[in-house]
C-alpha positions, 0 to 999 in steps of 0.5 A: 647286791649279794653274789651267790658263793660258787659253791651254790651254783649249780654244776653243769656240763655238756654230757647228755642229761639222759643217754639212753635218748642221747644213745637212741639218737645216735642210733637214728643218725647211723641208720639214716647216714647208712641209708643215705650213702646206700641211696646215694644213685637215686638223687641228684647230683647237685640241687640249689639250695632254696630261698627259703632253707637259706634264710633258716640258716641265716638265724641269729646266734641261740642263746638257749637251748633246743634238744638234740634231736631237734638240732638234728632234724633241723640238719636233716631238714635244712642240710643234708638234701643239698650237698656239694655232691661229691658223694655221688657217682656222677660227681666229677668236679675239681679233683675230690674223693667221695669218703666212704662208710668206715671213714665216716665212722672212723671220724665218729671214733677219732672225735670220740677220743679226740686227742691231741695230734701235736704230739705225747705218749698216746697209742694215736701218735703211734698210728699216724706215725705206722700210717706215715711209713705205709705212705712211703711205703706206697710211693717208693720213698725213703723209709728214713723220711720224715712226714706227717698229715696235713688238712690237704695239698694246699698245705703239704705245699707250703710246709714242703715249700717252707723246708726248701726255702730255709735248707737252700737259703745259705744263711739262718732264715729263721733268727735272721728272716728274708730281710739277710737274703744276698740275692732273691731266691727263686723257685721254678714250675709248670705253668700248669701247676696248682694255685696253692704253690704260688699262695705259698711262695707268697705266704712265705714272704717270697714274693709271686715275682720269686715263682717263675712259670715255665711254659709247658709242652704239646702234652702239659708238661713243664718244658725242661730245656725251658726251665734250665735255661730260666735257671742259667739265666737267673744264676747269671743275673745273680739271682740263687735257684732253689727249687723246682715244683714238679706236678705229679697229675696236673688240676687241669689235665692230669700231665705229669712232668718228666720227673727223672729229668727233672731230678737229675736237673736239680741234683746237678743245680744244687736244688731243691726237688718238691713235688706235688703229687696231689692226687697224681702220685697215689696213681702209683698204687697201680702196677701198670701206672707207676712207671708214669711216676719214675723219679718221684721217689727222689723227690726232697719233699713229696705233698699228696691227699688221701682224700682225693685219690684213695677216696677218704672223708676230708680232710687227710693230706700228706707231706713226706720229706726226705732229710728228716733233720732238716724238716724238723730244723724248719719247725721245730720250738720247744718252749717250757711248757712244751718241754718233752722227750724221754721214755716215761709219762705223757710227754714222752714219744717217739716223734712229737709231730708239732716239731714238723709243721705249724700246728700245735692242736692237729686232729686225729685224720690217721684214724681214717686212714689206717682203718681204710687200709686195713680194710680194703688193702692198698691193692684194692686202692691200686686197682680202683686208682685204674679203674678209674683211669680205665673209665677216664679213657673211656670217656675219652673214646665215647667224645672221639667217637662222636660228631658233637664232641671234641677233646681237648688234651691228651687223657694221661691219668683221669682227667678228660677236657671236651666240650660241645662243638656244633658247626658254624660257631666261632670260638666265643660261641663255643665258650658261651655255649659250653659255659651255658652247657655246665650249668644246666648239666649242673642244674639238671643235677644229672652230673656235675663236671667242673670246667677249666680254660685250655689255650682259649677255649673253654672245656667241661672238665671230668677229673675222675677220683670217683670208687662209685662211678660205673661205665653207664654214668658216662655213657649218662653224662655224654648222651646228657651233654649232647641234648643240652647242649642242641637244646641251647643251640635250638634255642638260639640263646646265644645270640 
C-alpha cells in the first residue's frame, strides 16, 4: 500500500472555518449569559437534573464533528438549567462566591491569550505580580513577601504548609527527604479547622498522626493554653513542633482563633505561624471587622480565596509567605530547558512564579482579579464583606426571635447554624427532622443552605459569601424553613 507524501495531506486547524458565524455565535452566547446572570432571581436555586439529560451526557466519546453551535445549544439544553446555584442570591452552602459579570469576561479574555503563568518576559506575569502586592496590600502584610495564585485554599495550604515543613525540618528535606528526620515533626490546629490542612500533612509525607487537634473553646477557637501544653508535652517526649495552623473564619462557624496569642506562642517556640485565612481574612477589607483579624499580619505564610469572599469566578486563591527566599528554597528547580534570568528576550522576568509552588503550566487567574479591583475598588469589596456580615446577624436575630428556631453558635463573621426545634423530640428526632428539613429546602429550589454537625446536634448552615443576597431572601428562607419543617412534623415521617 502506497502512503500519501505529507505534503498531500490536507492542512487543518482548530480556527473556525467561517468567523463571521463563529463571531455570531459568540455574540448569541454573551447575550444569553448576560441575560441569564440579570435573571438569576426569577429561577430556583437548585433543581435535580433529570434521568433523561443524565443519559445525554453519558454519550460515547465523538469521533466526528458537529457545528459549534449545535455543541452549544446542546449546553444550553442539557447544562445550564441545572447549576450548582451558587450564582443565586438565596445560594448559602459550604463557603463559595457567586462570580460576577466582568469576571466572566475577564476569563473569556485570559483564555483569548492564554498564556502560560509559569513564568517569562510577558505583560501577564506582570499583572499577577501587581495583584499579589495589592493582596498584601489589603491584609496588612509584609511588602517583601513573596506570594502567587493558586486554584484555592486547599492548595495555598499545602504549599504554605510544605514552606513550614522544610524551613523548620533542621536538615536538607529536599536531597534528604522525611526518611533523615531525628524526631517526628508535628504541626498543631483547631479541632475546627478545615479538611484540607490535614490532606495536606498527609500529602507531604507526614502522617495524620503528625497533626494534633487541639480542643477549642466555648466560642470555637482553638484553646491556646491547651495547645501550649500539647506543644511541652511533645518537646518532652522528643518529639520538634514546627508549626501552628490558625484559622482565620473557621468552615463550620466562622470562629476566628486569638491570632496575636498565637503569634507570640510560636515566636517564643521557634514555630512556624500558617494561617489560613480562606475566606476569614479578606474580612479585613472592612474597617469595622479588621481588628477581629489582629495578628495576621504576622503570619510566616497566609492562604486565602478570592473567589470566596471577594465573590470572583472559580478558581482564584492565594498563598502569601513572609521570607520569600525561603518560599522559593522549597520550590525552586531549574533545569536546561528552563534556564531563565536576565534582563532581555522571553526567558527573562522579574519572578518566574514556577520557582514558588508546584506547578509548571498555571493559568492566567490574575486577570480576574486585577479587572475586578479596578472596577469596584477594594472599598466597595470591604463594604459588601459587612453587608454580608450585617445580613449574617441579621438572620441571626430573625431564628432568636422565633418560637420554632434555635441557634446554635455565636455569629462571629457570616456563618450562622440553627435548626428547626418543635417541642417534644429528642435530640435523634431533631436531626432526623432537620436532615429531612435541608432537603426539601434544597428540592423546593427556594434556597439551598449546607449543614455541619456541632456538639452532636445537627444545624442548617448559612455561610454568607453572597454580594446578590437582600435582607428579603432571609426573611424568605427563615418563613420557608418554618413551613417545611411543621409540614415534616405534620406528616409524622419521622416516626
Amino acid at each position: 500500500m502506497t502512503l500519501p507524501h505529507p505534503a498531500q495531506l490536507p492542512e487543518e486547524t482548530l480556527d473556525p472555518e467561517n468567523w463571521d458565524e463563529m463571531r455570531a455565535l459568540a455574540h448569541r452566547m454573551v447575550d444569553d449569559m448576560m441575560t441569564y446572570l440579570q435573571s438569576v432571581r426569577e429561577r430556583p436555586v437548585w433543581q435535580p437534573v433529570p434521568a433523561a439529560v443524565k443519559e445525554r451526557l453519558h454519550q460515547p466519546l465523538p469521533l466526528e464533528p458537529e457545528s459549534a453551535s449545535a455543541a452549544y445549544d446542546d449546553f444550553i439544553r442539557d447544562v445550564l438549567p441545572y447549576p450548582m446555584g451558587n450564582i443565586h442570591p438565596r445560594f448559602w452552602g459550604w463557603v463559595m462566591g457567586n462570580g460576577t459579570v466582568l469576571g466572566v469576561l475577564a476569563d473569556m479574555l485570559a483564555a483569548t491569550m492564554n498564556p502560560n503563568m509559569g513564568g517569562g518576559n510577558h505583560a501577564a506575569n506582570l499583572v499577577e505580580l501587581q495583584v499579589v502586592d495589592w493582596c498584601k496590600e489589603m491584609l496588612g502584610y509584609p511588602m517583601q513577601a513573596s506570594g502567587l495564585l493558586v486554584s484555592g485554599g486547599s492548595m495555598a495550604n499545602l504549599l504554605g504548609l510544605a514552606v513550614a515543613r522544610n524551613a523548620k525540618a533542621g536538615f536538607d528535606l529536599r536531597r534528604q527527604g522525611l526518611v533523615a528526620a531525628p524526631r517526628r515533626l508535628l504541626f498543631y490546629t483547631s479541632a475546627e479547622s478545615h479538611s484540607s490542612v490535614q490532606k495536606g500533612i498527609e500529602l507531604l509525607g507526614l502522617g495524620s498522626e503528625s497533626l494534633r487537634a487541639i480542643p477549642v473553646d466555648a466560642a470555637y477557637q482553638i484553646d491556646i493554653a491547651a495547645l501550649a501544653a500539647a506543644v511541652a508535652e511533645d518537646r518532652a517526649a522528643g518529639h520538634a513542633p514546627v508549626c501552628v495552623i490558625a484559622s482565620a473564619g473557621t468552615t463550620n462557624t466562622g470562629a476566628i482563633d486569638d491570632l496575636n496569642r498565637l503569634a507570640d506562642l510560636c515566636a517564643a517556640e521557634g514555630m512556624w505561624l500558617h494561617v489560613d485565612g480562606a475566606f476569614g481574612a479578606l474580612a479585613a477589607l472592612s474597617p469595622a471587622l479588621r481588628p477581629l483579624l489582629a495578628g495576621m499580619e504576622r503570619a510566616d505564610s497566609l492562604a486565602f480565596d478570592l473567589h470566596k469572599w471577594m465573590y470572583l469566578p472559580f478558581e482564584a486563591g492565594c498563598l502569601l509567605v513572609r521570607d520569600a527566599e525561603v518560599h522559593r528554597r522549597t520550590f525552586s528547580l531549574t533545569p536546561l530547558y528552563l534556564a531563565h534570568g536576565g534582563d532581555r528576550g522571553l526567558s527573562a522576568g522579574e519572578v518566574w512564579f514556577s520557582d514558588y509552588g508546584l506547578q509548571l503550566t498555571r493559568g492566567f487567574r490574575a486577570l480576574k482579579v486585577w479587572l475586578s479591583l479596578k472596577e469596584h475598588g477594594a472599598a466597595k469589596f470591604g463594604r459588601l464583606i459587612q453587608q454580608n456580615v450585617d445580613q449574617a446577624q441579621y438572620l441571626a436575630a430573625l431564628i432568636d426571635a422565633s418560637p420554632d428556631l434555635e441557634r446554635l453558635a455565636p455569629v462571629r463573621l457570616n456563618v450562622v447554624c440553627f435548626r428547626f426545634r418543635p417541642p417534644g423530640l429528642d435530640e435523634t428526632g431533631l436531626n432526623t427532622l432537620n436532615q429531612e428539613l435541608l432537603l426539601r429546602l434544597q428540592e423546593s429550589g427556594i434556597a439551598a443552605p449546607s449543614s455541619t454537625t456541632l456538639q452532636g446536634r445537627f444545624c442548617l448552615r448559612v455561610a454568607n459569601t453572597n454580594h446578590r443576597s437582600r435582607r428579603e431572601d432571609f426573611d424568605m428562607l427563615v418563613a420557608a424553613v418554618i413551613r417545611l419543617g411543621h409540614e415534616i412534623v405534620q406528616q409524622d415521617v419521622l416516626v
